[in-house]
Structures are given as structure tokens and as C-alpha cells.
C-alpha positions as YAML, in Angstrom:
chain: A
units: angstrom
residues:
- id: 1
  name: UNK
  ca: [6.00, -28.70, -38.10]
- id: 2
  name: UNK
  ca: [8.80, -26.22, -36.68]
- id: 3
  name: UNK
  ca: [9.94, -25.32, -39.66]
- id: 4
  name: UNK
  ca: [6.53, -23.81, -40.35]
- id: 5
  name: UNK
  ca: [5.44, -22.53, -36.77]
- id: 6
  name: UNK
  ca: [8.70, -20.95, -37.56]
- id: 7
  name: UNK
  ca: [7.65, -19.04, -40.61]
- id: 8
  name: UNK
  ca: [4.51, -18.15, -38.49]
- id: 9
  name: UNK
  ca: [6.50, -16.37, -35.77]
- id: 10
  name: UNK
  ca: [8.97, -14.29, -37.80]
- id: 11
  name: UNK
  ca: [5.77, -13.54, -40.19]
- id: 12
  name: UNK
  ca: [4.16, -11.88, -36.75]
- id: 13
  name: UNK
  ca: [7.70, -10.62, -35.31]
- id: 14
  name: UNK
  ca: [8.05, -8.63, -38.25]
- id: 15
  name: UNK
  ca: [4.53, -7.41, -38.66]
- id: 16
  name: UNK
  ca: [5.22, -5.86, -35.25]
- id: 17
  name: UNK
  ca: [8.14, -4.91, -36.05]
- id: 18
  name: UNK
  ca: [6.48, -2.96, -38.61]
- id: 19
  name: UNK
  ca: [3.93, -1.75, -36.89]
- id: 20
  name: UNK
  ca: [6.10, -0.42, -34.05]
- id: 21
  name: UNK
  ca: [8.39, 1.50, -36.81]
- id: 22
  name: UNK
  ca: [11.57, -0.95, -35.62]
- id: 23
  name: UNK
  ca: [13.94, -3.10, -37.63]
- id: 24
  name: UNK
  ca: [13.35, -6.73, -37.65]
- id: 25
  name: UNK
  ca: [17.50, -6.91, -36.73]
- id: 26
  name: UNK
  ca: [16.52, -5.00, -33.40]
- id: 27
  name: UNK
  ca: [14.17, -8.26, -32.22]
- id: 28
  name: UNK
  ca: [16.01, -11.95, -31.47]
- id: 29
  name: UNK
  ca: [13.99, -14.57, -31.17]
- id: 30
  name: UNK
  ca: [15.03, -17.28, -28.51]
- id: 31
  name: UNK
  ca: [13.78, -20.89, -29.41]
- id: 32
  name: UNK
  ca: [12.59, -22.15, -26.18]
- id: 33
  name: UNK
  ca: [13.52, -25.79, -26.54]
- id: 34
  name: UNK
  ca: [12.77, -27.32, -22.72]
- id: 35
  name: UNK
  ca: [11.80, -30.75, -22.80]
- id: 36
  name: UNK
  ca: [12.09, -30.82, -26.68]
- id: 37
  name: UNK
  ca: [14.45, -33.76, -28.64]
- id: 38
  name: UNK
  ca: [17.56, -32.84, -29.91]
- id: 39
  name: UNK
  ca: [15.77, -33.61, -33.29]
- id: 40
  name: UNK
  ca: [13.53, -30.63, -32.81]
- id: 41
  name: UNK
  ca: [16.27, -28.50, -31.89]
- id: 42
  name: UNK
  ca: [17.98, -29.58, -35.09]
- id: 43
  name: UNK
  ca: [15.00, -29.35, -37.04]
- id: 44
  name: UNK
  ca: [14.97, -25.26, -35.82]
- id: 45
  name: UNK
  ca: [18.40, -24.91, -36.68]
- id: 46
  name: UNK
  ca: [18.48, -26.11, -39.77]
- id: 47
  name: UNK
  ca: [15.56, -22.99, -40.71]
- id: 48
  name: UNK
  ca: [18.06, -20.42, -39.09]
- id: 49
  name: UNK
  ca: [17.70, -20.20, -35.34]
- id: 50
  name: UNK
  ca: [20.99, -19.87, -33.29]
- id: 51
  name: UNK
  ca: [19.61, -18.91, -30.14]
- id: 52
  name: UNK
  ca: [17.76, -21.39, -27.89]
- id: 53
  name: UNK
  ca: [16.36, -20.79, -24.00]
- id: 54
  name: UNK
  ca: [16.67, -23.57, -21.61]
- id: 55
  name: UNK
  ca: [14.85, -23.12, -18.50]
- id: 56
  name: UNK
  ca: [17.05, -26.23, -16.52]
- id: 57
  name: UNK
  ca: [21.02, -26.27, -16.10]
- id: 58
  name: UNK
  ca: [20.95, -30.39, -16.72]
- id: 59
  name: UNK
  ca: [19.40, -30.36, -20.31]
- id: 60
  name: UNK
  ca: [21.53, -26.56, -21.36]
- id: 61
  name: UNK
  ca: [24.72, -29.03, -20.70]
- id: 62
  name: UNK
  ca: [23.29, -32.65, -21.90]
- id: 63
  name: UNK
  ca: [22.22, -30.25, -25.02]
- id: 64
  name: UNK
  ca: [25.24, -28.03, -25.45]
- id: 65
  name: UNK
  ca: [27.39, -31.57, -26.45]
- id: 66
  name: UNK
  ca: [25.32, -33.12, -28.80]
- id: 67
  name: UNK
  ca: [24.63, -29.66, -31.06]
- id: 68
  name: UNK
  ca: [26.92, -27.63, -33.21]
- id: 69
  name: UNK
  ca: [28.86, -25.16, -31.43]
- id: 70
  name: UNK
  ca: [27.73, -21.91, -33.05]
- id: 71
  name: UNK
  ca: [24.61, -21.76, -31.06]
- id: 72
  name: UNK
  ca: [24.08, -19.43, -28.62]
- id: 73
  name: UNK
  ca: [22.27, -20.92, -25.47]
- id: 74
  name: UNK
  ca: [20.35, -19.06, -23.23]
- id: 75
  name: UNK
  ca: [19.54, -19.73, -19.67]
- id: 76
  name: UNK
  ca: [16.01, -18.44, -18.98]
- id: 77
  name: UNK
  ca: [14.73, -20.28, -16.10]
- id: 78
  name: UNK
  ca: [14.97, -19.84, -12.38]
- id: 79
  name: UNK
  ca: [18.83, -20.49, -11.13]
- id: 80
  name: UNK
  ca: [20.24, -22.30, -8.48]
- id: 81
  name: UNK
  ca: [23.81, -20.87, -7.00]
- id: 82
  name: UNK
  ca: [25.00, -24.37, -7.07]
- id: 83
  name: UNK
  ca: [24.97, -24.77, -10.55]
- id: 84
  name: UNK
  ca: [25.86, -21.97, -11.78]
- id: 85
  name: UNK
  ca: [29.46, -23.23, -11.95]
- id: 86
  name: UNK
  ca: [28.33, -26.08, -14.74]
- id: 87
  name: UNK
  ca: [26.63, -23.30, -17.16]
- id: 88
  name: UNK
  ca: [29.13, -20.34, -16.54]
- id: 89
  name: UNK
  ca: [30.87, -21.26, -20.07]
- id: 90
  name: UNK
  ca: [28.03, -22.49, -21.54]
- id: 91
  name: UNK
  ca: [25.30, -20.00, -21.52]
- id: 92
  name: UNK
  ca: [25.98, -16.80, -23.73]
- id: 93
  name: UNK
  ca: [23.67, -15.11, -21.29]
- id: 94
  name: UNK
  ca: [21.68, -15.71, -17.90]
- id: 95
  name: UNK
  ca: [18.24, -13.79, -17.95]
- id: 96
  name: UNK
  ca: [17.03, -14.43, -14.40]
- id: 97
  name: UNK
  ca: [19.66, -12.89, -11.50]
- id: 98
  name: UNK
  ca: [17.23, -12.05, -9.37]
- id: 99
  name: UNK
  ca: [19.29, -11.58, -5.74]
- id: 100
  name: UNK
  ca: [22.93, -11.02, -4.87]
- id: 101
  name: UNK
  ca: [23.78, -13.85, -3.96]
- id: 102
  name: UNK
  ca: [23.26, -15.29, -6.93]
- id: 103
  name: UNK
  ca: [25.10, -12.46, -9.02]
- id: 104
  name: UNK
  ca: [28.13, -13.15, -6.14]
- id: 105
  name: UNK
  ca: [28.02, -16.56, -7.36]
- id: 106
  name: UNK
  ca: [28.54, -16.09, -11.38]
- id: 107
  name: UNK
  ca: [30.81, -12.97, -10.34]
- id: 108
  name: UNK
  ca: [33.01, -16.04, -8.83]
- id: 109
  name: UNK
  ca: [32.77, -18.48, -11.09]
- id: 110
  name: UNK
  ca: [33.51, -16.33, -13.84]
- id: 111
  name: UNK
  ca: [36.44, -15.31, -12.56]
- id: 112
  name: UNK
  ca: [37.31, -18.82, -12.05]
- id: 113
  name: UNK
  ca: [36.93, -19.13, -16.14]
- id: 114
  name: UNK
  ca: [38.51, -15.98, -16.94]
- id: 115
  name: UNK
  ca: [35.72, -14.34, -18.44]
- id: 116
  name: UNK
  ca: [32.59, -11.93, -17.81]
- id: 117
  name: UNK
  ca: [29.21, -13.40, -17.74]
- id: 118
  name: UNK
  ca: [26.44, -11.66, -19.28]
- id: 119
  name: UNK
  ca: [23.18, -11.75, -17.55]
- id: 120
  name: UNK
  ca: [20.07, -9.82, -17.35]
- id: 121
  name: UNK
  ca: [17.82, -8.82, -13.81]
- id: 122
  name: UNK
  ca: [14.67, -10.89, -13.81]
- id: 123
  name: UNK
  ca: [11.76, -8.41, -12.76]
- id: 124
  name: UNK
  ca: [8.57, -9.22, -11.71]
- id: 125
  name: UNK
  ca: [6.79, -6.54, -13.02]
- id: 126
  name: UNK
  ca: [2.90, -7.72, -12.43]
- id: 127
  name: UNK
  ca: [3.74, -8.89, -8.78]
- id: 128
  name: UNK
  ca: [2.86, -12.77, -8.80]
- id: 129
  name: UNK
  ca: [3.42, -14.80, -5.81]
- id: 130
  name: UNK
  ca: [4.25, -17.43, -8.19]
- id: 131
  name: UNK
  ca: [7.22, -15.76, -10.08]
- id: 132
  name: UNK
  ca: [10.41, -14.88, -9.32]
- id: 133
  name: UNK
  ca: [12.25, -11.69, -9.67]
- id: 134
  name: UNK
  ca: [13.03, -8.84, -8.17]
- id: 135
  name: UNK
  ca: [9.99, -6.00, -7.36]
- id: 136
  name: UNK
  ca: [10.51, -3.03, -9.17]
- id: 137
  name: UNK
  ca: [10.78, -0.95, -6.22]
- id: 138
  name: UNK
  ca: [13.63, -3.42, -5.51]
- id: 139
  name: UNK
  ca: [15.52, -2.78, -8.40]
- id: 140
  name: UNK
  ca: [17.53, 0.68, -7.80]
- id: 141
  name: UNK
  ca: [18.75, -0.25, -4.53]
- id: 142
  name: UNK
  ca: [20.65, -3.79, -6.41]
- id: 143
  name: UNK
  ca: [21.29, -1.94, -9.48]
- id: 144
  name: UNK
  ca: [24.05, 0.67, -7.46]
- id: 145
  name: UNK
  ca: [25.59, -2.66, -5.79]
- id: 146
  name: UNK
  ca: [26.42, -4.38, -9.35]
- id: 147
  name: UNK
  ca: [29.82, -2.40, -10.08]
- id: 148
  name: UNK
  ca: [31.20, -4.24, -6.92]
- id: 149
  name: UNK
  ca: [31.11, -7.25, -9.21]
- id: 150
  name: UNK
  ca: [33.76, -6.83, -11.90]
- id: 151
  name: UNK
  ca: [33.21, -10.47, -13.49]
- id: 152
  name: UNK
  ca: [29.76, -9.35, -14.54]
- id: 153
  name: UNK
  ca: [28.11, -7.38, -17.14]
- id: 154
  name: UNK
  ca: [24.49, -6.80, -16.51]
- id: 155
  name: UNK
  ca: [23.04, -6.21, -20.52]
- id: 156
  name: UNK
  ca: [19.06, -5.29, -19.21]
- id: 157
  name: UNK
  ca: [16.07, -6.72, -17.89]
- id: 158
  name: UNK
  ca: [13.91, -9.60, -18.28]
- id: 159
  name: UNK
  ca: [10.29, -10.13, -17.07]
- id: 160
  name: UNK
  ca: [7.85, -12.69, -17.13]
- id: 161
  name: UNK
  ca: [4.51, -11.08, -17.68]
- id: 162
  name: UNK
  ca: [1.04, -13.22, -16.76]
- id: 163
  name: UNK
  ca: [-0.20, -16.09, -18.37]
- id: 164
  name: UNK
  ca: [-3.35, -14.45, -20.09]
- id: 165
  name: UNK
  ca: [-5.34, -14.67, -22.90]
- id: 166
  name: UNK
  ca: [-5.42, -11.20, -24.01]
- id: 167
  name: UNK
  ca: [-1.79, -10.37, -24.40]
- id: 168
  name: UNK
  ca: [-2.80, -6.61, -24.55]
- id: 169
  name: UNK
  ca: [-3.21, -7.02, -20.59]
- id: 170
  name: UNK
  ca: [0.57, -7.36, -20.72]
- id: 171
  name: UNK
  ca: [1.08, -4.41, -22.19]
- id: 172
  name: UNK
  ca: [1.56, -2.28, -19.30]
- id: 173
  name: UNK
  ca: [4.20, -4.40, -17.53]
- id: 174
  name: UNK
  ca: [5.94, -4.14, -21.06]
- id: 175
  name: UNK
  ca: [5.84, -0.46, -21.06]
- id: 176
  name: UNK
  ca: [6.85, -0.24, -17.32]
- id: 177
  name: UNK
  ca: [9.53, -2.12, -17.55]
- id: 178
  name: UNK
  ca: [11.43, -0.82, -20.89]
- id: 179
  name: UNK
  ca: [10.81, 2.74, -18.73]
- id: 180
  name: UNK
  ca: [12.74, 1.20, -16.04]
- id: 181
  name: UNK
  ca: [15.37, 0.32, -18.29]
- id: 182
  name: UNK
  ca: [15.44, 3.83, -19.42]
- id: 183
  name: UNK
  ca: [15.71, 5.08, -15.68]
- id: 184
  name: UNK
  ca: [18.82, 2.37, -15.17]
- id: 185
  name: UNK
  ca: [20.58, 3.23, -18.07]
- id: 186
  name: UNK
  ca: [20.38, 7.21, -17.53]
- id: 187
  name: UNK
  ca: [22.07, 6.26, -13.89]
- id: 188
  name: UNK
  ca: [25.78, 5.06, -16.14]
- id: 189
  name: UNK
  ca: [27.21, 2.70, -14.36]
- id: 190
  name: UNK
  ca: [30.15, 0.40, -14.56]
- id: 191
  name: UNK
  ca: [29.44, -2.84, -16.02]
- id: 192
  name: UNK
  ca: [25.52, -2.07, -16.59]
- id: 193
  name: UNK
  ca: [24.51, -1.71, -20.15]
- id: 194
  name: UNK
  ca: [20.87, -1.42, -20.45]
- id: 195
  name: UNK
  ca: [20.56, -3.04, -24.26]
- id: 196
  name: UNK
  ca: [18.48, -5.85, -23.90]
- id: 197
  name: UNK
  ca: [14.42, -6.12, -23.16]
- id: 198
  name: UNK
  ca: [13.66, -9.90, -23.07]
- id: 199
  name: UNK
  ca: [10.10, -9.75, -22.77]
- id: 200
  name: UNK
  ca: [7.41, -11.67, -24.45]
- id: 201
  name: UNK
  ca: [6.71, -15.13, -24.62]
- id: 202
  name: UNK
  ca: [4.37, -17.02, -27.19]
- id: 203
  name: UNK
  ca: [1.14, -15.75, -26.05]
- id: 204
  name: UNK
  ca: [2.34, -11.82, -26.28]
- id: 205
  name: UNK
  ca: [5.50, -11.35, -27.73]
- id: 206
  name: UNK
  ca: [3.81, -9.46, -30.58]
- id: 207
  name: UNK
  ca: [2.68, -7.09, -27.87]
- id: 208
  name: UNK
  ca: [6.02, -7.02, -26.18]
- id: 209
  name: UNK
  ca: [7.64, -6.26, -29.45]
- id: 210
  name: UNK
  ca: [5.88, -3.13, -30.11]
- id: 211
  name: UNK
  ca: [6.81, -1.75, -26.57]
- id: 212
  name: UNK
  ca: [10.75, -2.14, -26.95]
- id: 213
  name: UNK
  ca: [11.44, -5.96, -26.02]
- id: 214
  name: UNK
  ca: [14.84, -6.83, -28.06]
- id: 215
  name: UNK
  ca: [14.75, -10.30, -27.12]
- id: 216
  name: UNK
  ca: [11.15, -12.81, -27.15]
- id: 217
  name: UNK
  ca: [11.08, -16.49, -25.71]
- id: 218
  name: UNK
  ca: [9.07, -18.83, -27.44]
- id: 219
  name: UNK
  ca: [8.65, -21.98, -26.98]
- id: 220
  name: UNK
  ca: [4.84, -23.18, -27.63]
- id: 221
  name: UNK
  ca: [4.69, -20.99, -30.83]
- id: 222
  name: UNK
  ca: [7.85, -22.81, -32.54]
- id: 223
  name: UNK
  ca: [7.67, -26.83, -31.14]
- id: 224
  name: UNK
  ca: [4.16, -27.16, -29.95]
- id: 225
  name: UNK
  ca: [2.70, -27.35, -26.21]
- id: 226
  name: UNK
  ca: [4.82, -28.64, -24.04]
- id: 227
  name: UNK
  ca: [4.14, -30.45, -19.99]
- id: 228
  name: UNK
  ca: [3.69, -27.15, -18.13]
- id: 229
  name: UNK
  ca: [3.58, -29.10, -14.90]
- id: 230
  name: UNK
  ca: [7.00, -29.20, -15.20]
- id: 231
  name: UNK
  ca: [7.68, -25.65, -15.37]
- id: 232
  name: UNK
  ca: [4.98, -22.94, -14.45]
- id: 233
  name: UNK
  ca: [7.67, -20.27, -15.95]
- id: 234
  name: UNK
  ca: [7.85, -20.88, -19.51]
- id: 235
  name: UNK
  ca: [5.09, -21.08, -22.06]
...
């Protein structure tokens, strides 16, 4: 069954990609693997994928031992400072910093490692009580405090658009958010890139492709539905 969901997605990544004028290389797509087997995960690997999203710092490290070491995990879900220290090494990137504290927190711990942690600002571009992220307004003010944190790299922006039926909805959020990124990256500042746009998740990440997003999450759309009580942030 992955293996051809699989073949679904990347037919429909690169139809937008087409339709959008962009090269398929510009798009990554994240396997969203939460609450999936190890045997699904392997099952996705084995047709290509190296990059999988785990939304909770517990299965990222339970996972991380018992799969090959060439793939590159992503931490996509909301992030608690206290455990930031068990996924500093482990995640190739963080897509949700959405105060300071928590960027103080991987600033520290990746100094304790020796390294720089990539992450991304979560942005809650349709203004839901129920996600996190920063508000856009919010985002200029944080953006000019991120150079006092030299064990960071901020790479871009992630968002988490509403849960909708008609992904062209989402559209706008898409659009306002890769102009944000433009804004941002016009400002050139230490440590803050601007290269990444994850954006997009199952239900619209054909939509979110045409409007710039370099990275999509998806998780339904490669290993089937999955308990969304347990997580109202990932579908």
C-alpha cells in the first residue's frame, strides 16, 4: 500500500510542479510516519524516501535506532524545551520554534553538541486558537533577535494551514507566507537563510506547491489515516 500511495503523491507533486513552472528537485517530500510501525517506515524507504516527520520527541529517538542511518528525520510537531536536549543530534531540522525560549534552548544544547541546529519559525498564518506559532505580525520583531543565537541557523518558515476540504482555501496563507519569507530574507541577517517553505500537508500540498512551499508533510497520503485524537497538528 505505501509503495503505491507513494507513486500517487510524487505523480501529483510533480504535476504541480509542472504546473507551477518549478523543478521537481526544488519540492522534498517529508514522510510523516507518527504512530506508523517501523515496517511502514521501511516499507517507504525501500521506494526512496529519506526524509520522515515525527510530530513526538519519544518515537523520533525509539525510531532513529532501529532504522538505517542515512535518513534524515524531521521534527514537525509542537516542542517542549525539555526535550529538546534528546533530539538536538537527531533531527536534521526542527520546523516549529515558535518563541525564544525555545530557540534559547536548542541555541544551548547545540552548543553543548558542538554543532548548529537547523530549524524553521512555525507561523500561524490563518490565526487558529488551536495552533501554534507565531502571528505574523509577530514575526519581525523575533526575526531581528535570532543573530543573538550563534548555535542556530534559522533555514525559513513553516505553517500549518486549516484542516479543509477545499485546499484552494489554503491558498492564501500559502501565498502570504512565502511573501513573508521574501520580506525576511531581503532584511540579511546573520544566521537566517530564508530557503525553505514547509507548507502543505496531504489535503493541499498540491496547492502549497504551486505557491513556493520547498518542503510538504504527508502523512495520510503515503501510510493511510492515522488516530487524529492523538495529534490535532498533523494530517
Amino acid at each position: 500500500m505505501v509503495t503505491e500511495n507513494l507513486e500517487e503523491v510524487e505523480e501529483k507533486i510533480q504535476a504541480a510542479c509542472n504546473r507551477s513552472g518549478r523543478k521537481r528537485e526544488e519540492v522534498t517530500l517529508i514522510a510523516v510516519s507518527k504512530t506508523k510501525p517501523v515496517s511502514m517506515i521501511k516499507e517507504a524507504y525501500g521506494a526512496g524516501i529519506r526524509v520522515f516527520g515525527e510530530n513526538k520527541v519519544q518515537e523520533l529517538t525509539e525510531k532513529y535506532d532501529q532504522l538505517p542511518s542515512d535518513i534524515q528525520w524531521q521534527m514537525i510537531g509542537h516542542l517542549q524545551r525539555n526535550k529538546v536536549k534528546y533530539i538536538i543530534d537527531k533531527a536534521e531540522l526542527i520546523h516549529s520554534v515558535d518563541s525564544l525560549r525555545l530557540l534559547e534552548t536548542i541555541d544551548r544544547e547545540a552548543a553543548k553538541k558542538q554543532l548548529k541546529a537547523k530549524v524553521l519559525l512555525e507561523v500561524n498564518m490563518a490565526r487558529e486558537d488551536t495552533k501554534f506559532g507565531l502571528m505574523p505580525e509577530e514575526v519581525m520583531k523575533f526575526i531581528d533577535k535570532v543573530p543573538e543565537y550563534p548555535h542556530v541557523l534559522l533555514e525559513g518558515l513553516m505553517t500549518i494551514a486549516p484542516n479543509t476540504e477545499d485546499p484552494e482555501t489554503n491558498r492564501q496563507f500559502f501565498c502570504a507566507l512565502r511573501k513573508l519569507s521574501v520580506d525576511i530574507a531581503d532584511k540579511n541577517i546573520d544566521n537566517i537563510h530564508m530557503g525553505v517553505l514547509s507548507m502543505g500537508m496531504t489535503n493541499d500540498y498540491e496547492v502549497a506547491i504551486e505557491e513556493g512551499a520547498t518542503m510538504v508533510r504527508v502523512g495520510t497520503g503515503i501510510f493511510g489515516k492515522r488516530n487524529y485524537a492523538l495529534d490535532k497538528n498533523t494530517r
